[in-house]
N, C-alpha and C positions, 0 to 999 in steps of 0.2 A: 379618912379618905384613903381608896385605895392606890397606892403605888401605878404611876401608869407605865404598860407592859408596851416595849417596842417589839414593832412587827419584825416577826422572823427573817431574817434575809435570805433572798433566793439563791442560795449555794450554788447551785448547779446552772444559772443563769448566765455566766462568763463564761465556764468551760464550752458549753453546748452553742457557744454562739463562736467561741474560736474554734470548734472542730467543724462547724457550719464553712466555715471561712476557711479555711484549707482546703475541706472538699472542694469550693466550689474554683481555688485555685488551683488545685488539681486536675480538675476538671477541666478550667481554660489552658493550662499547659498542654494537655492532652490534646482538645482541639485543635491549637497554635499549632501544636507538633505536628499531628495529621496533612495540616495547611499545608506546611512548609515541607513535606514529604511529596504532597501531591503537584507543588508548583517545583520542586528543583529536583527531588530523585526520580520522578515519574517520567521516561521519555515523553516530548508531547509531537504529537504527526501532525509535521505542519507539509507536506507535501510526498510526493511518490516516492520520493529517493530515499525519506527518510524510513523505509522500509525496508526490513528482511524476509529472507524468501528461503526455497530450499533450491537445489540444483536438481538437476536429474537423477543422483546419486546418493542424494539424500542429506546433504550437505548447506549447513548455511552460508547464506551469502547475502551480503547488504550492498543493496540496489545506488548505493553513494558512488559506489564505482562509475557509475552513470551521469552522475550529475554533469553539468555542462554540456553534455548532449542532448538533441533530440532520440527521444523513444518512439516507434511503433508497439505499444502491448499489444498481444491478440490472443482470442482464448482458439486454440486451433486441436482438430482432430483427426484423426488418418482415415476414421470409416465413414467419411461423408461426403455427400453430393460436390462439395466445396472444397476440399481435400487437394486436389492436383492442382486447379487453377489457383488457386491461393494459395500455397506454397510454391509454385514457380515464379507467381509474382511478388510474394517477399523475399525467397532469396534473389529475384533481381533489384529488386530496391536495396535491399543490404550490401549488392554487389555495387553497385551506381554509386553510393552515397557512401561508401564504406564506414567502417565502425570508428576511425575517429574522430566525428563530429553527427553521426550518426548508429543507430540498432536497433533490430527488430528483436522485442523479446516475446519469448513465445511461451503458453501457458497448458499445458496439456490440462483437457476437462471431459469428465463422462457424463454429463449432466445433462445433454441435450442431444437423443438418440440415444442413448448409450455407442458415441462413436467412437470412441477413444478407452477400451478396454484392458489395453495393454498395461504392464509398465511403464515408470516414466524411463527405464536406461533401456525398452526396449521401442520405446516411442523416436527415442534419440534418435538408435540405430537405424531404422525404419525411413526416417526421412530422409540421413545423410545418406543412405542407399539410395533409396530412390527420388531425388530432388535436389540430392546436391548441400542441402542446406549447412553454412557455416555461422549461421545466428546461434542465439542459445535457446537450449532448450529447456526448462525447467522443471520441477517437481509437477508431477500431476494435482491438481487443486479441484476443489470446491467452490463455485461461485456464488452459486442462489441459497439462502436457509443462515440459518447460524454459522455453521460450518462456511462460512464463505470467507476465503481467503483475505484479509485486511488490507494486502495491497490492491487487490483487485476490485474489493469493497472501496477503498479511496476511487477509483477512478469511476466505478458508477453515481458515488454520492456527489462527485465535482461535474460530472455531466449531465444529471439527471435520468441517464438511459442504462438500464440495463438490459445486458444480451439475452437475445431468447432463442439463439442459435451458434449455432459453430462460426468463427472465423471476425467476431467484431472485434472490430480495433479503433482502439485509443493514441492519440496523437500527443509526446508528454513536451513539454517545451524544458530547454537548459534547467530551468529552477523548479523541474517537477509540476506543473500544475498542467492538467489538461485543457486541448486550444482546439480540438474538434476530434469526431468521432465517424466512424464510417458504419455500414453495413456490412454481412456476408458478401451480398450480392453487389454491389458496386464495385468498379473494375480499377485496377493498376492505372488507367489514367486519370480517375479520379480523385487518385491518393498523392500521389505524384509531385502537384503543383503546388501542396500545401506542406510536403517533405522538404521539397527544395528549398522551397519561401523559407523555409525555419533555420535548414541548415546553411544556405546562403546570409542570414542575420547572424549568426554565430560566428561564420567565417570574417566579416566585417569586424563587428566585436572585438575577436580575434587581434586583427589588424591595427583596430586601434587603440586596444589597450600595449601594443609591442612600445 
């Protein structure tokens, strides 16, 4: 009777099932870590303020400066139909309402027309010449395309409208989220009552949080 032969044992069967099991915990570390990069290092835009921008100058600047105010945005240009009348009527509302509980922030763009050709430090110059304006003025942007400015891209996604001409403006309330929106063509009295409203609620506020 022949000797009975035991089956070879699978040598390599524990190694390859613990290097299986490393990989695949490597793998979920990797994941986790992504996770937790995308939920705590990643800023997330939960409103307008939480945005930065450039100056005229070419300069960043974060729009938190802002917060607790009402914002006017408005994408504004020198060589258009819209041009004088809308600029004398924001800087009268930035004069009315003054910048501490309100501001008009302004957004130079060539995108519509090509009106706005200049620079933005010579877009600057150009209005406080001729308009007086003591709002800000800011880096020239991009709205429409990829290239579209993020902050500005926030306030068309929160509204639904985006501009398809010079001079639309956005109405941002204290905690950044946009509360109405105007046309070019629609006039200083129509802007007016819903400035007040806003900056009147603020002053209250105000008052009683003292």
């Amino acid at each position: 009777m022949e000797p009975f032969a035991a089956p070879t044992p699978l040598k390599c069967s524990i190694p390859k099932a613990r290097v299986i099991a490393v990989l695949l915990s490597m793998v979920l570390c990797s994941v986790t870590l992504f996770l937790l990069q995308l939920k705590y290092l990643k800023p997330r835009i939960k409103d307008f303020y939480s945005f930065e921008v450039k100056d005229s100058r070419g300069r960043t600047v974060s729009l938190e400066k802002y917060r607790g105010k009402a914002s006017l945005i408005v994408n504004v240009a020198t060589n258009c139909q819209h041009t004088d009348r809308n600029y004398l009527a924001l800087q009268e509302l930035h004069r009315e309402f003054g910048s501490f509980h309100f501001n008009v922030l302004a957004f130079p763009c060539n995108q519509f027309g090509e009106s706005e050709p200049g620079l933005s430090h010579e877009i600057e110059a150009f209005v406080k010449a001729n308009y007086g304006v003591t709002f800000p003025i800011f880096h020239k942007i991009k709205i429409l395309g990829s290239e579209g400015e993020p902050a500005f891209k926030f306030l068309v996604d929160s509204s639904k409208k985006e501009p398809r001409w010079n001079f639309w403006k956005y109405l941002v309330n204290p905690e950044g989220k946009v509360v109405k929106y105007w046309r070019p063509e629609e006039s200083l009295e129509a802007i007016r009552p819903d400035v007040a409203a806003l900056v009147r609620q603020i002053i209250i506020k105000k008052k009683e949080d003292l």
